[in-house]
C-alpha distance (Angstrom), angle and dihedral (degrees) to the residues before:
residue distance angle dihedral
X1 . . .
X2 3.97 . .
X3 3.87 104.9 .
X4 4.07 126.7 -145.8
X5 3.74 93.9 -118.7
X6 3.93 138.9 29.0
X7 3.68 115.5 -93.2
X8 3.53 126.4 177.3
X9 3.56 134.0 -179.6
X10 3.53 88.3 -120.7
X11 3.98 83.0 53.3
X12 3.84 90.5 57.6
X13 3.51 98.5 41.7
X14 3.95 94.3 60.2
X15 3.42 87.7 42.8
X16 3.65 95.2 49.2
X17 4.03 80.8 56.3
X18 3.37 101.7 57.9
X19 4.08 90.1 43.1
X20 3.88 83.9 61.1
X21 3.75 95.6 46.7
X22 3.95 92.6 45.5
X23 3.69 104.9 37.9
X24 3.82 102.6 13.2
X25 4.05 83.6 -130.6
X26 3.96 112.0 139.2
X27 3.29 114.2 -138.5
X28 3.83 114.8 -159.8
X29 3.67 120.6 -151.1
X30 4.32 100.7 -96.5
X31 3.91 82.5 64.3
X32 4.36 91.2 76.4
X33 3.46 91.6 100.8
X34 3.89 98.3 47.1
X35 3.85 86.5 56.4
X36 3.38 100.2 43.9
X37 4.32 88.9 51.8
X38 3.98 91.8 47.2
X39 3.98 95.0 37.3
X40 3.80 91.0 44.8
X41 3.80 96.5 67.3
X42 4.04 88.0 52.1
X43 3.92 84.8 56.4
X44 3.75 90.4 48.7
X45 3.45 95.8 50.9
X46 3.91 98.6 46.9
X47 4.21 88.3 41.5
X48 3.67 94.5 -119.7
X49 3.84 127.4 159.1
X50 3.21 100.3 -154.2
X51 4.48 147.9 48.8
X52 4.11 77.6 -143.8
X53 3.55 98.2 49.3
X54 3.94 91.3 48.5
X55 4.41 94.9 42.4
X56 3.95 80.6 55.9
X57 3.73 85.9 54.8
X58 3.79 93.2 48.4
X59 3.92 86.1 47.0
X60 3.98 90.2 57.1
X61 3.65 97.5 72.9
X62 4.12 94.7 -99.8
X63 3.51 86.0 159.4
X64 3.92 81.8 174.5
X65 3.82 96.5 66.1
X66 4.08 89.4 33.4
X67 4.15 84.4 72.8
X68 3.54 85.3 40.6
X69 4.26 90.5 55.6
X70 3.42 94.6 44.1
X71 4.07 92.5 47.3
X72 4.08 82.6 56.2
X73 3.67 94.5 50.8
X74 3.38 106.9 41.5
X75 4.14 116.8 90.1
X76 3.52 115.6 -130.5
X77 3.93 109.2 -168.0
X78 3.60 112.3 155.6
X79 3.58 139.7 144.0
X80 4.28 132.4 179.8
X81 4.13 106.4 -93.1
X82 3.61 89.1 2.0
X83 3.80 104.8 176.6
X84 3.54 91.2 19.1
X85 4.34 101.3 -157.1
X86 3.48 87.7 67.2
X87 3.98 90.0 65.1
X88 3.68 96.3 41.7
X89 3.62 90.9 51.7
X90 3.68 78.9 49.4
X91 3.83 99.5 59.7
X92 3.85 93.4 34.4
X93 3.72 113.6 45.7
X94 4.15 103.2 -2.0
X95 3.93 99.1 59.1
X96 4.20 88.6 32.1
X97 4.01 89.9 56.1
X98 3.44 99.8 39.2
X99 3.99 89.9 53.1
X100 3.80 89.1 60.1
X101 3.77 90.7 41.1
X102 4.05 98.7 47.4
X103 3.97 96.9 31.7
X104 3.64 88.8 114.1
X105 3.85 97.1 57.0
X106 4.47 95.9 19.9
X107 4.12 79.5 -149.4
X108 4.32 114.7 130.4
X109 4.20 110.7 179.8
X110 3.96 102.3 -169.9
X111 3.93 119.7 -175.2
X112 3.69 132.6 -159.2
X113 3.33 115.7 -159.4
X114 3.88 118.7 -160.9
X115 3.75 88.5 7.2
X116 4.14 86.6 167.8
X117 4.07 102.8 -168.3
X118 3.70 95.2 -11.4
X119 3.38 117.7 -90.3
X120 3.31 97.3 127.2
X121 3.58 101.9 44.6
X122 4.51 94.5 51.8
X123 4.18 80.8 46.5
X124 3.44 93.8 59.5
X125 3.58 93.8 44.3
X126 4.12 91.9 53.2
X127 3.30 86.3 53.2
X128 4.20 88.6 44.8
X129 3.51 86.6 51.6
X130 3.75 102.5 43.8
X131 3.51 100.6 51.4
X132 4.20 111.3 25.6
X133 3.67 112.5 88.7
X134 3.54 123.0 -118.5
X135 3.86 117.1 -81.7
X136 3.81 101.2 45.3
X137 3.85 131.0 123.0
X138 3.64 102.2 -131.6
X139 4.26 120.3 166.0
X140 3.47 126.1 169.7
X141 3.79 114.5 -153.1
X142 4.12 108.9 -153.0
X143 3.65 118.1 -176.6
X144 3.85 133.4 166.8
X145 4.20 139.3 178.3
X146 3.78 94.6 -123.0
X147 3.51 105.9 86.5
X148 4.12 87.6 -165.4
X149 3.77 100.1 54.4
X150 4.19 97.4 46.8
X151 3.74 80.8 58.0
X152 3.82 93.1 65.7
X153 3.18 89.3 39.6
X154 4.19 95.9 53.9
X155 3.97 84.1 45.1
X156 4.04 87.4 51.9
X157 3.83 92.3 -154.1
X158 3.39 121.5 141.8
X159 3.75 149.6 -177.1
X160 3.83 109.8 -106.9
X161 3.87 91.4 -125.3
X162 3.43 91.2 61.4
X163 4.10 83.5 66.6
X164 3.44 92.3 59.1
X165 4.29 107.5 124.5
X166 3.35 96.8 27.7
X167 4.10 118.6 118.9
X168 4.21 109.6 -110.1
X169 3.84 90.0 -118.3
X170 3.41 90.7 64.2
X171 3.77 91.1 39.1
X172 3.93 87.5 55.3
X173 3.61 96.2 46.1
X174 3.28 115.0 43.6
X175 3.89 104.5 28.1
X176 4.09 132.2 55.7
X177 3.92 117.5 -149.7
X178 3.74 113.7 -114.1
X179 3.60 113.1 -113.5
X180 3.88 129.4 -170.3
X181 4.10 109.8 -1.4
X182 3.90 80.8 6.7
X183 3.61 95.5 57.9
X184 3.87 104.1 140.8
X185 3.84 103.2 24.7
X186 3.48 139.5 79.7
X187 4.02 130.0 -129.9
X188 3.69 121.6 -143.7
X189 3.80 111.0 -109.8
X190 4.22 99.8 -104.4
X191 4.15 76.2 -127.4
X192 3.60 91.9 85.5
X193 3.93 99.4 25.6
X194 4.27 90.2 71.8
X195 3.92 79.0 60.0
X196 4.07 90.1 66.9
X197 3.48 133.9 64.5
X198 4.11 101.6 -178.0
X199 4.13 115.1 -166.4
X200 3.90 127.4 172.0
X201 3.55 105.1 -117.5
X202 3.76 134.1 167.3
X203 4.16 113.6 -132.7
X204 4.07 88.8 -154.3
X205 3.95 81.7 57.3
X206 4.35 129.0 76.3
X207 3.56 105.6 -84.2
X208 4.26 115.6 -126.7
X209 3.69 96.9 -148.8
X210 3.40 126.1 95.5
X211 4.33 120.5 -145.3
X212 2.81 162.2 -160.6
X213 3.74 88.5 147.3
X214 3.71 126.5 -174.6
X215 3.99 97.0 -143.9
X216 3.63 147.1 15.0
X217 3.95 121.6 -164.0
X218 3.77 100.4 -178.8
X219 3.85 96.7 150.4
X220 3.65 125.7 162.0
X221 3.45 96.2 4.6
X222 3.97 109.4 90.3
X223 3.89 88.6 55.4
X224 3.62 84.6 87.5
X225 3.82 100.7 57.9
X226 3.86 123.9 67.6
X227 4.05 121.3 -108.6
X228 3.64 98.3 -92.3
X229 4.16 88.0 57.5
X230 3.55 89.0 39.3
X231 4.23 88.7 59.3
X232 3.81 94.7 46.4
X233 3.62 88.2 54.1
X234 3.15 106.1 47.6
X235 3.70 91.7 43.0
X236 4.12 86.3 52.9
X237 4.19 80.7 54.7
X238 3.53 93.8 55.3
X239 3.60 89.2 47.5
X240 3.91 99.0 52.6
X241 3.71 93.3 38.2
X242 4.11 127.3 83.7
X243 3.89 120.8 -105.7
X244 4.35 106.8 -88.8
X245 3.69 85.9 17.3
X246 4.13 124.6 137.3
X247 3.46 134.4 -106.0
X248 4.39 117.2 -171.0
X249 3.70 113.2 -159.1
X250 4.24 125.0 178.1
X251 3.65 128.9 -87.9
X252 3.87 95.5 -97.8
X253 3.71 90.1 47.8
X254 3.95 143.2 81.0
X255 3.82 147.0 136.7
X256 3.74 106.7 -101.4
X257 3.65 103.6 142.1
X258 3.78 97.8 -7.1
X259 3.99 96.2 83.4
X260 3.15 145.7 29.3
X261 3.59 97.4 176.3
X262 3.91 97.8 78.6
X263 4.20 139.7 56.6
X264 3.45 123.5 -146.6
X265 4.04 123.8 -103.3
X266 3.38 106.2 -177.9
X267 4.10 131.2 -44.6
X268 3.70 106.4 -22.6
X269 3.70 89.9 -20.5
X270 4.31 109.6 114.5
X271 3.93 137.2 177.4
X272 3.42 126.1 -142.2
X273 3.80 113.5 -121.5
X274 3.53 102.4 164.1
C-alpha cells in the first residue's frame, strides 16, 4: 500500500532514538506502523512532506512540537477499577495496615504513576474515601507524560460509557450527570477531586516530590522500557517510598530479576523491605 508520506527505516530508526531519549519507552521494530499512523497526523498538521523533514524539526529545539511527539507516542489505555484485585486489596488490607502503621502521624501520600486520563487516580480515591475513617490526611499525587490526557483527567469529565461496570452507588455518589453542553457525560463529584493533585511529569526525568510514600500504582507502564530502565526505576521507587510500604505493578509485569529491594504480596502486589 502507497503511503501519504516517505518513511524509511532509517526514518524510524532515528525516530525510535529520540522516543528512547524523551520518554525512555522502547520501541521494538513491529511498532513502525504505529509511529508512522500517530506521527503522520503531526506532519499533516504542520504541511510537511516528509518523517525527515519533521525529525529535523524535533532536532531544532521546537520544544513546542517535542510535547506534541511525545503526546502522539505515548499509549493511553485506561479504564476506572481497571484490574479490579488490586483495589480490593486496597480497601481490605492496604488502607487497614497503613492505619496501624501511620496512626501516629494520620497522614497517607498515594501516587499514580502513568495515571493517563485519570481513571486510576478518582478509583483510588473512591476507594480512599470509602474505606479511611474520618480525620485522616490522605492525597493522592497523579501524574502522567501526555500533557493532553492529564487535562481530562483535571477536568474529571467523562463519557458515560466509560462508567459502564461500575456499581450505581458509586455511580450516584461520586459522579453528577452532565446536563446541557454536558449532555452524555459525567463530572467527578469535586469530593474526590481535592484528593488529587495531577502534574505532567516525565519518569526518565528527577522527580520533585519528596517520600516516604505509602503506595505506588505504576501498572502497565514499565512494559514499555527495556530491563536496564526498568531497574533504575524501580530502584528510584524504593527510594521515594517508606520502609514495608506497597508498590502495584500491571498484569504483564513484575520484579523477578529487576529488584532486590521488594517481596511479593500477592499477584503484582510487592512490599518494600529494604
Amino acid at each position: 500500500m502507497e503511503r501519504e508520506f516517505h518513511f524509511t527505516h532509517q526514518d524510524f530508526e532515528l525516530l525510535r532514538d529520540l522516543v528512547r531519549e524523551q520518554t525512555g519507552i522502547n520501541l521494538s521494530d513491529h511498532k513502525q506502523e504505529m509511529l508512522y499512523s500517530r506521527l503522520s497526523r503531526r506532519l499533516r498538521v504542520l504541511k510537511l512532506d516528509s518523517f525527515s523533514r519533521y525529525y529535523q524539526l524535533l532536532r531544532s529545539g521546537d520544544t513546542e512540537e517535542l510535547i506534541h511527539f511525545v503526546n502522539a507516542i505515548t499509549t493511553n489505555l485506561t479504564a476506572f477499577f481497571r484490574e479490579p484485585y488490586h483495589f480490593e486489596f486496597l480497601a481490605k488490607h492496604i488502607l487497614p495496615d497503613l492505619c496501624v502503621k501511620n496512626l501516629a502521624t494520620r497522614r497517607i501520600r498515594i501516587w499514580s504513576a502513568g495515571c493517563a486520563s485519570g481513571e486510576e487516580a478518582y478509583s483510588i480515591a473512591m476507594v480512599v474515601k470509602e474505606t479511611m475513617p474520618q480525620g485522616w490526611d490522605v492525597k493522592i499525587l497523579a501524574t502522567d507524560l501526555d500533557s493532553n490526557v492529564l487535562q481530562k483527567a483535571v477536568d474529571g469529565i467523562y463519557e458515560e460509557d466509560r462508567l459502564n461496570g461500575l456499581s450505581p452507588e458509586r455511580l450516584h455518589r461520586w459522579f453528577k450527570r452532565g446536563t446541557g453542553g454536558y449532555s452524555g457525560r459525567v463530572l467527578v463529584v469535586p469530593e474526590l477531586k481535592e484528593l488529587i493533585r495531577f502534574n505532567q511529569l516525565n519518569l526518565m526525568d528527577s522527580w520533585p516530590m519528596h517520600g516516604p510514600l505509602d503506595l505506588i500504582f505504576c501498572r502497565n507502564v514499565v512494559i514499555y522500557f527495556n530491563k536496564d530502565t526498568q531497574r533504575v526505576l524501580f530502584d528510584r521507587f524504593a527510594d521515594l517510598l517508606g520502609m514495608e510500604r506497597y508498590l502495584f505493578v500491571g498484569h504483564s509485569e513484575n520484579l523477578f530479576q529487576l529488584s532486590q529491594r521488594f517481596r511479593l504480596l500477592q499477584r503484582t502486589m510487592y512490599i518494600r523491605t529494604c
